[in-house]
Backbone bond lengths (Angstrom), bond angles and torsions (degrees), N, CA, C in turn:
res aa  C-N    CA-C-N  psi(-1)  N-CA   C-N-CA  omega(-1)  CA-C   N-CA-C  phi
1 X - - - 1.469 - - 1.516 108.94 -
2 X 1.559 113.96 136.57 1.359 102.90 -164.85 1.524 88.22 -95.15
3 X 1.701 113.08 -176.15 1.288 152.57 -159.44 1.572 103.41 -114.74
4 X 1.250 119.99 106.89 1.194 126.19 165.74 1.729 120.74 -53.15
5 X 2.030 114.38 114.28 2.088 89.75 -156.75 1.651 101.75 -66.87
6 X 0.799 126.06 -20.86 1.669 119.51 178.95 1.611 104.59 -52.81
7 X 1.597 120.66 -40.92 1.210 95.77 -178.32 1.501 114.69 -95.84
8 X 1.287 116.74 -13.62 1.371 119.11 -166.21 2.005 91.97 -77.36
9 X 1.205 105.58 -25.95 1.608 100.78 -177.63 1.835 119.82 -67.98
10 X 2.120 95.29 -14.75 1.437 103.32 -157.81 1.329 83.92 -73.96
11 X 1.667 107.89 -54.76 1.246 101.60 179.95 1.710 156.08 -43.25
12 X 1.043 104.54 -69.44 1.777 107.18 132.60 1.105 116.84 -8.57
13 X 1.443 130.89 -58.69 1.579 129.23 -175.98 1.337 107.74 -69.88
14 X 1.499 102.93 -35.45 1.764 103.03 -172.12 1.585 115.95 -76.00
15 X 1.369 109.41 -12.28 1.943 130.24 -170.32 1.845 101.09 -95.68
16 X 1.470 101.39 -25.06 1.267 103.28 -175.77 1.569 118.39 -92.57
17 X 1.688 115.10 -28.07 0.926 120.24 172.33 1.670 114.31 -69.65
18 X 1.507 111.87 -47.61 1.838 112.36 -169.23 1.666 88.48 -86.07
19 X 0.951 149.52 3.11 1.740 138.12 152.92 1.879 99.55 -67.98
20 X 1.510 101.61 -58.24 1.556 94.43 174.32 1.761 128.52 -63.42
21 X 1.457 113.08 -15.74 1.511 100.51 175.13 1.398 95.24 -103.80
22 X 1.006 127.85 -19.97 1.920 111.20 158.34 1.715 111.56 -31.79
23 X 1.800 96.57 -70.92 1.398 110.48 171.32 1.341 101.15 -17.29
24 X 0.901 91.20 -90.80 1.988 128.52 -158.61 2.299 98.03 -36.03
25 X 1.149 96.60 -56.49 1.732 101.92 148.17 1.851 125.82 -32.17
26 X 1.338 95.42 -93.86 1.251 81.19 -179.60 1.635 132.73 -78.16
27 X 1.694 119.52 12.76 0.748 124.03 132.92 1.783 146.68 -42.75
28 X 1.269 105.59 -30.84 1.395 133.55 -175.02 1.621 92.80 -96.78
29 X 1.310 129.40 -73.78 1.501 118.32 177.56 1.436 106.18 -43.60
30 X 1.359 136.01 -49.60 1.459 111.44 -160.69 1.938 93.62 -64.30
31 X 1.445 112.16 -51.56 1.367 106.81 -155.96 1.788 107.59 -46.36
32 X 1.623 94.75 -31.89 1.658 79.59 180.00 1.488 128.00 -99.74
33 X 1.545 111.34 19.89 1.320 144.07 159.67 1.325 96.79 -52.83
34 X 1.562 98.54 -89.10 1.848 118.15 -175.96 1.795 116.88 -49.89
35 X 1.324 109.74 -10.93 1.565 132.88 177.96 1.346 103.14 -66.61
36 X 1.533 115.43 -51.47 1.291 130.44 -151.57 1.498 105.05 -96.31
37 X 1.069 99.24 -44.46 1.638 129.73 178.16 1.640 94.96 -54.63
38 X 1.585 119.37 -85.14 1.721 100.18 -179.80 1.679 114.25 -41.32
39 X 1.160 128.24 -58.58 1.358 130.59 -163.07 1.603 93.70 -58.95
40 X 1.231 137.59 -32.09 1.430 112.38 172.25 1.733 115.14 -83.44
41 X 1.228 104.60 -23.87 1.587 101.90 165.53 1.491 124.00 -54.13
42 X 1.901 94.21 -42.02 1.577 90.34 -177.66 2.049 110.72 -70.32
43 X 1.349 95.67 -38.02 1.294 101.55 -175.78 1.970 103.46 -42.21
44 X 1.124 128.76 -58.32 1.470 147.43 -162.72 1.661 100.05 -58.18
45 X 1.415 107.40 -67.41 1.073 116.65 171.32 1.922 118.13 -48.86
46 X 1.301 123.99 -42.09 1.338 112.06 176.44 1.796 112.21 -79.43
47 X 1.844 102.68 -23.96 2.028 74.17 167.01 1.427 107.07 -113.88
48 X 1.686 123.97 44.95 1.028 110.51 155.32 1.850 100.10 -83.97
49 X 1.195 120.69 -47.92 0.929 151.86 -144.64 2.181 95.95 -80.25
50 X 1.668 101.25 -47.31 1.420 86.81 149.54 1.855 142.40 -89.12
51 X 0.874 99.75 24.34 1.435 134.57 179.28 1.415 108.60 -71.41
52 X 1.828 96.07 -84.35 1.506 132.62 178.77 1.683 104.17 -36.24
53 X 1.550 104.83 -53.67 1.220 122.15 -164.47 1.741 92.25 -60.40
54 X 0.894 119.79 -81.49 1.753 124.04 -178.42 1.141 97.14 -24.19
55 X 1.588 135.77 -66.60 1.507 132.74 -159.88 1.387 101.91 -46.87
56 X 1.973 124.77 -49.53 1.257 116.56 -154.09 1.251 103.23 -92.25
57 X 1.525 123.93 -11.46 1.437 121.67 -160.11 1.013 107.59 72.14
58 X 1.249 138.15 78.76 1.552 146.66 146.49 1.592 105.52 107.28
59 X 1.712 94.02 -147.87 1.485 97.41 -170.09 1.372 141.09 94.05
60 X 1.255 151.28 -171.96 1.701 147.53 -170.58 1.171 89.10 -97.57
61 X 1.551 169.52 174.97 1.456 152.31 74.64 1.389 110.03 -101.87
62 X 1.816 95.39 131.77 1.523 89.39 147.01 1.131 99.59 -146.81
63 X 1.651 105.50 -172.69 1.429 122.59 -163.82 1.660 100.66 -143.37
64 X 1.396 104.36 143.41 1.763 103.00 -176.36 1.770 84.47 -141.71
65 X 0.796 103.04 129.56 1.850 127.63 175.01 1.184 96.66 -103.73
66 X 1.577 129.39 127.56 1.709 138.53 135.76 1.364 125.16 -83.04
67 X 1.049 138.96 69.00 1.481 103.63 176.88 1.238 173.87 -98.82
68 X 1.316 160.40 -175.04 1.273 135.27 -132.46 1.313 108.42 -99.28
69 X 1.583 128.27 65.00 1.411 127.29 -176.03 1.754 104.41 111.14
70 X 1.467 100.58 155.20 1.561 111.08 175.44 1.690 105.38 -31.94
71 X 1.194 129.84 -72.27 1.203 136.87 -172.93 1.721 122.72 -97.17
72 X 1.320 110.56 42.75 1.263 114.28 -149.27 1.875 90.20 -106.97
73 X 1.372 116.58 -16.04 1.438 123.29 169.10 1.339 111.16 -68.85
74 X 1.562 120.18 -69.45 1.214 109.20 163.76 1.818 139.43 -45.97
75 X 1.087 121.32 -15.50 1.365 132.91 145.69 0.981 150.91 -61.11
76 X 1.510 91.82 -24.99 1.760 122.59 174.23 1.774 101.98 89.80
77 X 1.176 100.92 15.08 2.466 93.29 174.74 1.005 88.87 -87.20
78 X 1.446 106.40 134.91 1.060 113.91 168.83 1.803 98.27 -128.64
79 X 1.348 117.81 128.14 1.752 127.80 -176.98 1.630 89.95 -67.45
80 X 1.358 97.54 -65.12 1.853 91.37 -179.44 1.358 118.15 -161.80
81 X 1.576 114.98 148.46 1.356 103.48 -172.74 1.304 99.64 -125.52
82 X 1.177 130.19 138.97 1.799 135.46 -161.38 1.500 100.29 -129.33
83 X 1.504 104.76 120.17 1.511 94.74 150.34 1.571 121.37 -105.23
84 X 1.498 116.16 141.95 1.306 108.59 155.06 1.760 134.64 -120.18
85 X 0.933 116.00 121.24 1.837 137.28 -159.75 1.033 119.34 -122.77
86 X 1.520 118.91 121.64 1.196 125.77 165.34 1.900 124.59 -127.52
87 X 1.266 109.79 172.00 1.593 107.17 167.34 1.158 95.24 54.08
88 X 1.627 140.78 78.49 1.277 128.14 125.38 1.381 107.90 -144.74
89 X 1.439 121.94 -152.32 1.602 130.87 -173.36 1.296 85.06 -132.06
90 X 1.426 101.38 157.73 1.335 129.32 -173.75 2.072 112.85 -141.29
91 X 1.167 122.31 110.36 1.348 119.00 167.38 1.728 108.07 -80.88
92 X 0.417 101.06 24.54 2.059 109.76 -164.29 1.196 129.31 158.88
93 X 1.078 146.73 142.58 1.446 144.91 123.34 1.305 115.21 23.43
94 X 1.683 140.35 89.97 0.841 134.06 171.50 1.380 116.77 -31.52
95 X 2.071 113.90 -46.10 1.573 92.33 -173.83 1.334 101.48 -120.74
96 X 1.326 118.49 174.99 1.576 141.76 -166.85 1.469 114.23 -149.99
97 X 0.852 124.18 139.10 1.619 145.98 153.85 1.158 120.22 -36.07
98 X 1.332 132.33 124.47 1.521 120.60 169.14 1.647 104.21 -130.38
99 X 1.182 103.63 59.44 1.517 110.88 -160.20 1.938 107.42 -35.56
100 X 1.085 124.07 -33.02 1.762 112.65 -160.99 1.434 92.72 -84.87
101 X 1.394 120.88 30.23 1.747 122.14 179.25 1.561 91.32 -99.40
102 X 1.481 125.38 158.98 1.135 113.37 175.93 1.422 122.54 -88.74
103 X 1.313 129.36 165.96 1.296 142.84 -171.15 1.520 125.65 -91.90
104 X 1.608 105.25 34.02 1.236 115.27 -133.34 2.049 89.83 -93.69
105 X 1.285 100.86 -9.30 2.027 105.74 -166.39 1.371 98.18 -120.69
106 X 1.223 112.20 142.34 1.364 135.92 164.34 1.269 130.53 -99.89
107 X 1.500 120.75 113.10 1.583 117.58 -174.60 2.077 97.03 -111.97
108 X 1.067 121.37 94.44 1.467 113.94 168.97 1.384 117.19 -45.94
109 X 1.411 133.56 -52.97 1.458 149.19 157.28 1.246 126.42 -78.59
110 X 1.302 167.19 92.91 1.677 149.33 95.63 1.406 143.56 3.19
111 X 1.384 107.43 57.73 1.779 87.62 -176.54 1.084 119.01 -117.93
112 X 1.119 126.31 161.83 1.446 138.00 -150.57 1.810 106.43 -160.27
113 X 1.881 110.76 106.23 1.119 128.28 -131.76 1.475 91.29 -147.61
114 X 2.059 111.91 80.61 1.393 112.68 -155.64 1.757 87.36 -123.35
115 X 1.185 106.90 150.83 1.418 144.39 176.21 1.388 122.94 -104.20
116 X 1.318 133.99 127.45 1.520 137.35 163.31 2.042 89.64 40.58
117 X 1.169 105.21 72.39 1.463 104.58 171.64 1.837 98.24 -121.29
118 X 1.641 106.05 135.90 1.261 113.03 179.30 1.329 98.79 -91.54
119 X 1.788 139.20 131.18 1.217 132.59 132.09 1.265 131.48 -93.59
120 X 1.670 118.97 98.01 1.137 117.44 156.90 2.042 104.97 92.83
121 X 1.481 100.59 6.03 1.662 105.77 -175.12 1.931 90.62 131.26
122 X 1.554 106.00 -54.27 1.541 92.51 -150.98 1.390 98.14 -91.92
123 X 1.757 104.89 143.41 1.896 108.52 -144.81 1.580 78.96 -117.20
124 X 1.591 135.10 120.14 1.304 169.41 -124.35 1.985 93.59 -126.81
125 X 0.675 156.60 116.71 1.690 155.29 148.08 1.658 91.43 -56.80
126 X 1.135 126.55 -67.76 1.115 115.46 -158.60 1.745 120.56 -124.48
127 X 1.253 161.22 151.15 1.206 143.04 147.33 1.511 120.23 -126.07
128 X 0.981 140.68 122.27 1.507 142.71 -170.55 1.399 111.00 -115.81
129 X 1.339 139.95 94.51 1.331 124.86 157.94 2.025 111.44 -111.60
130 X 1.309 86.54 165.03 1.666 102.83 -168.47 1.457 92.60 -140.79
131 X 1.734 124.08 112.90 1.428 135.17 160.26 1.377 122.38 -129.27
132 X 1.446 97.17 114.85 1.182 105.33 -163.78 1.852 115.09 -69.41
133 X 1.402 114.60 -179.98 1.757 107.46 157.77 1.926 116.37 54.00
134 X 1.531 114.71 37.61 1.276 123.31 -171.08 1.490 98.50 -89.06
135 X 1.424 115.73 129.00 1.420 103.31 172.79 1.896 104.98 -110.51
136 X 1.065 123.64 171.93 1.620 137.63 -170.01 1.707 123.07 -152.61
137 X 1.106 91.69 151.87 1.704 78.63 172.26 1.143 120.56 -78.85
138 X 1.092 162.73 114.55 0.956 175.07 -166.79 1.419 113.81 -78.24
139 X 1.386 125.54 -54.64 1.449 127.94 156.99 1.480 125.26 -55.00
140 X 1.105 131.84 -2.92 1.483 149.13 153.20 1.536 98.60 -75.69
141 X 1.270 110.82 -59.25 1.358 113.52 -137.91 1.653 90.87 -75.12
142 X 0.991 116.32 -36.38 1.763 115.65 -174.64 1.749 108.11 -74.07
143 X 1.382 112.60 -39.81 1.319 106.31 -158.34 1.761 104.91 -92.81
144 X 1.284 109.89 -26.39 1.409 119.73 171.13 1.559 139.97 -110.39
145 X 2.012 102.43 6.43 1.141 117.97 -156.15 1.604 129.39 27.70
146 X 1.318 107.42 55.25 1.730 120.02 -157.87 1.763 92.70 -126.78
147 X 1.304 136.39 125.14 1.284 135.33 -148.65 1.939 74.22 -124.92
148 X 1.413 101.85 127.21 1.797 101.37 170.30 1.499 77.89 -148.39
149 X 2.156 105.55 130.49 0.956 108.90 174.98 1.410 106.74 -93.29
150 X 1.866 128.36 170.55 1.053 116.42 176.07 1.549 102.53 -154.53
151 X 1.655 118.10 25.83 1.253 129.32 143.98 1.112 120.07 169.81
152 X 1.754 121.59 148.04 1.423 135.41 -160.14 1.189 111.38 -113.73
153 X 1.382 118.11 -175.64 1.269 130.14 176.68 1.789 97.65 -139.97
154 X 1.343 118.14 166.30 1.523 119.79 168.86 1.534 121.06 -92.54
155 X 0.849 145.17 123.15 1.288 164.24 9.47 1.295 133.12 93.98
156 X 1.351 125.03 -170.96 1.758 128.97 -163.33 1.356 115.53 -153.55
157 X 1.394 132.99 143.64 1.648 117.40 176.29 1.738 87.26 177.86
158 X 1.247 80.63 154.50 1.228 115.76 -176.80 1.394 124.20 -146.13
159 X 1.213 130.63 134.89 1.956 145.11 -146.52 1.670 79.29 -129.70
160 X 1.507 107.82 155.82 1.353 146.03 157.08 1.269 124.63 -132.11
161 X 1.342 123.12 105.07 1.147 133.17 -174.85 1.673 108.65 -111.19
162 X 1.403 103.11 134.65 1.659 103.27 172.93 1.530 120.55 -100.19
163 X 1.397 117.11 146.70 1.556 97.72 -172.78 1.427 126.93 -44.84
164 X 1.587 110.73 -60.98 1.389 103.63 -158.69 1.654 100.86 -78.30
165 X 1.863 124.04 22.31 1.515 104.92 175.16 1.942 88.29 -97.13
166 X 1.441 111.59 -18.96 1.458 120.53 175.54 1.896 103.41 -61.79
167 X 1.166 115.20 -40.34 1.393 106.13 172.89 1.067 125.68 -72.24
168 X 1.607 121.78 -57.48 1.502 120.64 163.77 1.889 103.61 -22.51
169 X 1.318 108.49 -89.78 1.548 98.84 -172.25 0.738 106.94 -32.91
170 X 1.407 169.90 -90.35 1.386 148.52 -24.36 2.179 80.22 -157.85
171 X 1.681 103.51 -49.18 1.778 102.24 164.41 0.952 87.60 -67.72
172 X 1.452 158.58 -50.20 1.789 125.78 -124.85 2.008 82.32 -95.38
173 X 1.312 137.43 -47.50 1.217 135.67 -151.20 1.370 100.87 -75.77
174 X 1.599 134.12 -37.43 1.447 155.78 172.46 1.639 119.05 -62.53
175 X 1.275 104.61 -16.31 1.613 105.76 -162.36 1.501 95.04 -78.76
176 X 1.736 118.71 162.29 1.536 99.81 -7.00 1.884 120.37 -89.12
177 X 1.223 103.89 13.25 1.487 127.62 -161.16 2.269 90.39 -39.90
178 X 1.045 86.06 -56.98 1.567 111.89 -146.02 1.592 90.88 -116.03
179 X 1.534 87.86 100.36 2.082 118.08 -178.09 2.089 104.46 -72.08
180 X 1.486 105.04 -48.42 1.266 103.31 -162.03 1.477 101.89 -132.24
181 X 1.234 120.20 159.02 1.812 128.45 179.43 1.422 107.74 -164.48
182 X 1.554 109.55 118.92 1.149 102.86 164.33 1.580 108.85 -121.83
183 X 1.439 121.34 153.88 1.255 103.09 -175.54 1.867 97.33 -131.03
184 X 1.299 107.78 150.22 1.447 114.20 168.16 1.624 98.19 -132.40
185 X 1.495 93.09 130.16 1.470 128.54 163.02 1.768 137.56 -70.50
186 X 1.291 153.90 45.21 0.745 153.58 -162.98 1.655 128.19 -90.82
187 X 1.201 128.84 157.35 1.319 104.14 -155.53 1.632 108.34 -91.05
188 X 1.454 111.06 18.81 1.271 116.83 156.85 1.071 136.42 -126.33
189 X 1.630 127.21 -22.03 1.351 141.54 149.20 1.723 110.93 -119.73
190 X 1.394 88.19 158.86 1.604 100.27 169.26 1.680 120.93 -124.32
191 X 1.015 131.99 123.42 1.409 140.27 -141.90 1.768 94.08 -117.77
192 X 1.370 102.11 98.13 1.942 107.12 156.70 2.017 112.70 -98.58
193 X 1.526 105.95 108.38 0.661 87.39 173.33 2.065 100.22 -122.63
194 X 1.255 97.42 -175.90 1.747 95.96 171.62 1.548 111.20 154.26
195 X 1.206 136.52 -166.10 1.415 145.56 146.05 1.009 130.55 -73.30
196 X 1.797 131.71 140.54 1.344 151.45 166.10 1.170 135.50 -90.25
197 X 1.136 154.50 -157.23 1.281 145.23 177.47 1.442 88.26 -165.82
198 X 1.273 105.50 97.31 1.922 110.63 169.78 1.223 131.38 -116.40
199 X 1.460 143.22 71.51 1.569 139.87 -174.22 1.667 96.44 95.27
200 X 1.172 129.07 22.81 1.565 122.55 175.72 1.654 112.11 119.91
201 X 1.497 102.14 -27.74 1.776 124.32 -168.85 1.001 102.56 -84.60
202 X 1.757 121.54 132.31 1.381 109.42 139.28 1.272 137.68 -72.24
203 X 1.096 152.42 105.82 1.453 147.88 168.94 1.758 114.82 -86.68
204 X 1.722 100.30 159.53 1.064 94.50 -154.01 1.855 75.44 -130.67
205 X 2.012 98.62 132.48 1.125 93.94 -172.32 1.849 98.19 -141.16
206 X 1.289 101.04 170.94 1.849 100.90 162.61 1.652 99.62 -150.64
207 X 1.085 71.97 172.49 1.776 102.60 -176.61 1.120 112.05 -159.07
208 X 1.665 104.02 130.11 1.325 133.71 -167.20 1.918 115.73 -115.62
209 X 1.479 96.20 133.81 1.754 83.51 -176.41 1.619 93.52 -174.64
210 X 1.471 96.86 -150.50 2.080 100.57 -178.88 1.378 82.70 -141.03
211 X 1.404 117.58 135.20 1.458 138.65 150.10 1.980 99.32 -44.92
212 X 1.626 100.06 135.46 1.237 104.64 179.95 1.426 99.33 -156.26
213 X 1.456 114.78 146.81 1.233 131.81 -173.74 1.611 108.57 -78.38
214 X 1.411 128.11 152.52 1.518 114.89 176.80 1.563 117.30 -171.53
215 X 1.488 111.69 97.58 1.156 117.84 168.93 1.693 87.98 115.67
216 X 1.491 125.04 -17.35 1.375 120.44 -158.23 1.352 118.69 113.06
217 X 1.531 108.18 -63.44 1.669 114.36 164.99 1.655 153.12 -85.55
218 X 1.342 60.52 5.28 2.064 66.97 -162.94 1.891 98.15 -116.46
219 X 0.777 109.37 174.76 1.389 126.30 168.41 1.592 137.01 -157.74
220 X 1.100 109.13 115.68 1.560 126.88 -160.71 1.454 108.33 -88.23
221 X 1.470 90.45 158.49 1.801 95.20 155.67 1.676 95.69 -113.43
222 X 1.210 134.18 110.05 1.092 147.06 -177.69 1.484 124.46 -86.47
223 X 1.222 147.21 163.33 1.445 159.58 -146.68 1.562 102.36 -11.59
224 X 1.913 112.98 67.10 1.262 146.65 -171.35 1.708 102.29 -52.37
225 X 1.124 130.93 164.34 1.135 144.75 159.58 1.447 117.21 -127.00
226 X 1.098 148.58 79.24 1.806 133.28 -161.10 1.447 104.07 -119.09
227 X 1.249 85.40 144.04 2.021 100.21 -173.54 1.650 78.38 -125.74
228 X 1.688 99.65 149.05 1.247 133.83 171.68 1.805 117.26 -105.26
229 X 1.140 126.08 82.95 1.727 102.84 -165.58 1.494 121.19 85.57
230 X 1.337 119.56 -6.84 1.329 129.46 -164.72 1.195 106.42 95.70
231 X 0.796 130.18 6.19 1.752 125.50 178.56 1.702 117.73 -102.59
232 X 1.294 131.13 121.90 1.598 121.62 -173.55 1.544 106.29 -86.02
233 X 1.477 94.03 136.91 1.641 94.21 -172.94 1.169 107.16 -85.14
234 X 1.770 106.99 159.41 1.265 96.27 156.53 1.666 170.23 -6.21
235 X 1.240 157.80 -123.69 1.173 129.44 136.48 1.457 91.38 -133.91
236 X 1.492 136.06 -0.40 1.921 136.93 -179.71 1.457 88.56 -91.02
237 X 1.391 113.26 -52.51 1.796 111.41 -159.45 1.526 104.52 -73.42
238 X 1.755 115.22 -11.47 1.418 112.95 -171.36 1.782 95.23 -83.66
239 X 1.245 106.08 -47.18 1.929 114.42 177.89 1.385 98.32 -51.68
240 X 1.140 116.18 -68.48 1.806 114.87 179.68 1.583 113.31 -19.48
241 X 1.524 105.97 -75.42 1.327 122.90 -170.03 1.631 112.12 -69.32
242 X 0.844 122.57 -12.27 1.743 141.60 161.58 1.236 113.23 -67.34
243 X 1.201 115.52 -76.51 1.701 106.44 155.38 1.379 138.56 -82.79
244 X 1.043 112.74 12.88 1.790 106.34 137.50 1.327 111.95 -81.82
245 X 2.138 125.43 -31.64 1.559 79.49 -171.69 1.835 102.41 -104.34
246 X 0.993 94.31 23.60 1.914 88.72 161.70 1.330 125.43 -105.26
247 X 0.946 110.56 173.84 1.505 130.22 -48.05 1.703 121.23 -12.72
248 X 1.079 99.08 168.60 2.077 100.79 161.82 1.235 99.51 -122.46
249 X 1.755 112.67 -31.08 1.840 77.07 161.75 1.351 84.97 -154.18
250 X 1.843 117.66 155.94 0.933 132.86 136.51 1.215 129.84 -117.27
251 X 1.625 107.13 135.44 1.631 131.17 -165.47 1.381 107.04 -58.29
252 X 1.373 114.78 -46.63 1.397 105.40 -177.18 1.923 120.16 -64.16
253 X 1.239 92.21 -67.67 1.510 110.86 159.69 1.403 129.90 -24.21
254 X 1.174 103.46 -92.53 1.382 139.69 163.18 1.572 127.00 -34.31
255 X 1.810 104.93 -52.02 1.451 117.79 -174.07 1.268 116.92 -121.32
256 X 1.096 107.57 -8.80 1.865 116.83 163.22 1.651 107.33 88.30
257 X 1.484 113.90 0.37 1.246 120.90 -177.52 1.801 104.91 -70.41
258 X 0.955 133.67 26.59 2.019 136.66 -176.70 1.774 72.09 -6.36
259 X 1.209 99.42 -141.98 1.732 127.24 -128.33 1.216 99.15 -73.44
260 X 1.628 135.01 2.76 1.549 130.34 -135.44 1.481 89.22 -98.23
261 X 1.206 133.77 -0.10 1.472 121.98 -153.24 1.616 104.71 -154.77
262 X 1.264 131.52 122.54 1.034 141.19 171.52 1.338 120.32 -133.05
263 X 1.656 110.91 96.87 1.259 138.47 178.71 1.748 113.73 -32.37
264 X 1.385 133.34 90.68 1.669 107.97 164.88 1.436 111.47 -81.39
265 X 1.333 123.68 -36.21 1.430 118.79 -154.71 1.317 106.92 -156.38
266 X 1.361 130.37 157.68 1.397 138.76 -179.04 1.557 104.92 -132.51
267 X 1.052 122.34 121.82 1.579 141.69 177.60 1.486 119.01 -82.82
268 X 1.112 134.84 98.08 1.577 103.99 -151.35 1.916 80.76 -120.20
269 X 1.524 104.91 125.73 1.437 134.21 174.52 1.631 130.70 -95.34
270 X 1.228 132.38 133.48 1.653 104.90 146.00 1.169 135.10 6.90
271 X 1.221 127.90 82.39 1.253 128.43 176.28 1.685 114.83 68.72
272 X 1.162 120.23 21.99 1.562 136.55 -161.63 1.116 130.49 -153.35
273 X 1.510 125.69 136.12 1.304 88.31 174.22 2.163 82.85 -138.16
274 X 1.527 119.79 174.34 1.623 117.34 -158.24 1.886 76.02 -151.57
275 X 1.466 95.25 147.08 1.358 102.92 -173.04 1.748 82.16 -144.91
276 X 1.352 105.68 129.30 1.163 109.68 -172.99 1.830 102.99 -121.17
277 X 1.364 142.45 140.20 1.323 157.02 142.42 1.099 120.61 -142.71
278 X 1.389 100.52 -170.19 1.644 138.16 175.57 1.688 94.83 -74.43
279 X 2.065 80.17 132.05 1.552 90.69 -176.78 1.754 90.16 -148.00
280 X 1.872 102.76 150.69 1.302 121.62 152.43 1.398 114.91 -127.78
281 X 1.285 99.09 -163.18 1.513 114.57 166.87 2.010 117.50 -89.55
282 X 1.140 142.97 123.65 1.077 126.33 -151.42 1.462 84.84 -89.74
283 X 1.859 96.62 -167.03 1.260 107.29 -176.12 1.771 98.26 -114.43
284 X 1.502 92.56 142.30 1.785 87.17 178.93 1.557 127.49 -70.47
285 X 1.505 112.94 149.39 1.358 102.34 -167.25 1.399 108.67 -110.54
286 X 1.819 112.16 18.53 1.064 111.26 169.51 1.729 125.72 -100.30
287 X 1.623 123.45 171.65 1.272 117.25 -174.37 1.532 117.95 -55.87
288 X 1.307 119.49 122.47 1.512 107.79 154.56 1.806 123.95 -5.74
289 X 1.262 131.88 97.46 1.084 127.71 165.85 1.634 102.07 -131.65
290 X 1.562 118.68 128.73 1.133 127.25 -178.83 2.137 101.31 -105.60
C-alpha cells in the first residue's frame, strides 16, 4: 500500500526535526562535559602547583595540564604536563620517583621551564628539561590532586649559567682557601681569575682553560693555564692545582641532581656558559612513605 507524498513528506520533517533536537541535546551535554572538564583541569593544575610551591618554599609556580583527548584527564593521559618556576632555591630536584606507587597515569611530555632557580648555592638563569613517557598514580592524583611520579623515560635539558653567578659558587664552594673569583666566559676560553690563601699569604692567581663536560657529572676547566703572581707555574704544580680545583662542580655531589642529569656537552658563550644532556626523573632517596 502506497504512502500518500504529503504525508510521507510530514513525516520526514517530523524524523528530521527530533534527529536535530537529539543533536542539539547532546550537543549541550558535551559542552558542559568540556565545561566541567576544564574547571577540573584548572582545579588540578592550581594544587598541583600549590603543592610544588610548599616542597620548594615559595616562589612563581605554575602548572598547565593538556590532555590526551576529551576524556583523557579522567584516565590519567596526560599529552603534557609543564611546569613553570621561578625565584626560589632548590636542595634537589623538585621531583623524584617513588617507583612502588602505581603506574596507573600517563604523562607523554614532562617539562619543566624554571627561572632564576638557586641549586644548592649555584643560581641557574635558566633550566629547560623535556621527559618523555612519565607514568603517575593516577588514583592520588584525582582524589587528592597530589602528582607522585613512579616512572620515567630519558629525555633532554639544558641549564644556563652566567659567569659571575659561576663565580659566586665557585668562592662560596672554595672558601675559605680562595677570598676573590672573577670569572669571564668566552666562546673559546674561560678565565678564573682571583685570590688564594697559601701558607698565611694571599696570592693572586688565574686560570685559563674551556669548561668541559666529564664522565656526565662533573665539570672542569680543562687543558688549564695558571699563573701564580704573574708567574706560570710549573707543569707538576700546574697538575696539582688542576686537581684540587676540579671539578667546579659536580651535579651529583654538589647539586643534589643524583642520576637525573647526564652532562653531553658544555657551550661556552658571552658571558655564559649552557650545558646541555640526557635527563630523567631521579629516583627518591627518601624512606618509603605512602
Amino acid at each position: 500500500m502506497s504512502t500518500h507524498p504529503i504525508v510521507d513528506l510530514r513525516r520526514r520533517g517530523r524524523s528530521f526535526w527530533r534527529i536535530k533536537a537529539v543533536k542539539r541535546e547532546w550537543l549541550a551535554v558535551l559542552a558542559i562535559l568540556l565545561t566541567v572538564g576544564k574547571g577540573a583541569i584548572r582545579e588540578v593544575e592550581k594544587s598541583a602547583a600549590r603543592e610544588i610551591r610548599q616542597r620548594v618554599g615559595g616562589g612563581d609556580i605554575r602548572v598547565h595540564i593538556e590532555p590526551d583527548g576529551v576524556d583523557g584527564l579522567l584516565k590519567g593521559r596526560l599529552k603534557r604536563l609543564t611546569v613553570e618556576a621561578s625565584h626560589f632555591a632548590l636542595e634537589g630536584l623538585p621531583f623524584t620517583l617513588e617507583e612502588y606507587r602505581p603506574k596507573t597515569g600517563w604523562i607523554k611530555q614532562f617539562v619543566m621551564r624554571l627561572h632564576d632557580v638557586s641549586l644548592r648555592g649555584l643560581r641557574a638563569e635558566q633550566v629547560y628539561a623535556e621527559i618523555p613517557d612519565v607514568r603517575y598514580d593516577r588514583r592520588l592524583a584525582m582524589r587528592r590532586r597530589i602528582f607522585r611520579l613512579s616512572n620515567t623515560g630519558v629525555g633532554h635539558a639544558e641549564i644556563v649559567v652566567l659567569q659571575h653567578d659561576l663565580a659566586a659558587y665557585i668562592r662560596r664552594k672554595y672558601a675559605p682557601y680562595v677570598r676573590q673569583v672573577q670569572v669571564e666566559i668566552t666562546p673559546t676560553e674561560t678565565r678564573v681569575s682571583g685570590s688564594v690563601l697559601f701558607l698565611g699569604s694571599e696570592l693572586r692567581f688565574r686560570a685559563t682553560g674551556q669548561l668541559v663536560p666529564r664522565e656526565g657529572r662533573y665539570l672542569d676547566l680543562a687543558t688549564a693555564h695558571i699563573e701564580i703572581e704573574g708567574s706560570e707555574l710549573p707543569p707538576a704544580a700546574v697538575e696539582t692545582l688542576r686537581q684540587w680545583l676540579n671539578p667546579l662542580i659536580d651535579a651529583d655531589r654538589d647539586l643534589g641532581l643524583h642520576d637525573g642529569l647526564y652532562v653531553e656537552a658544555v657551550i661556552s658563550e658571552v658571558g655564559q656558559m649552557r650545558a646541555r644532556g640526557k635527563a630523567h626523573i631521579p629516583r627518591s632517596l627518601n624512606i618509603k612513605v605512602k
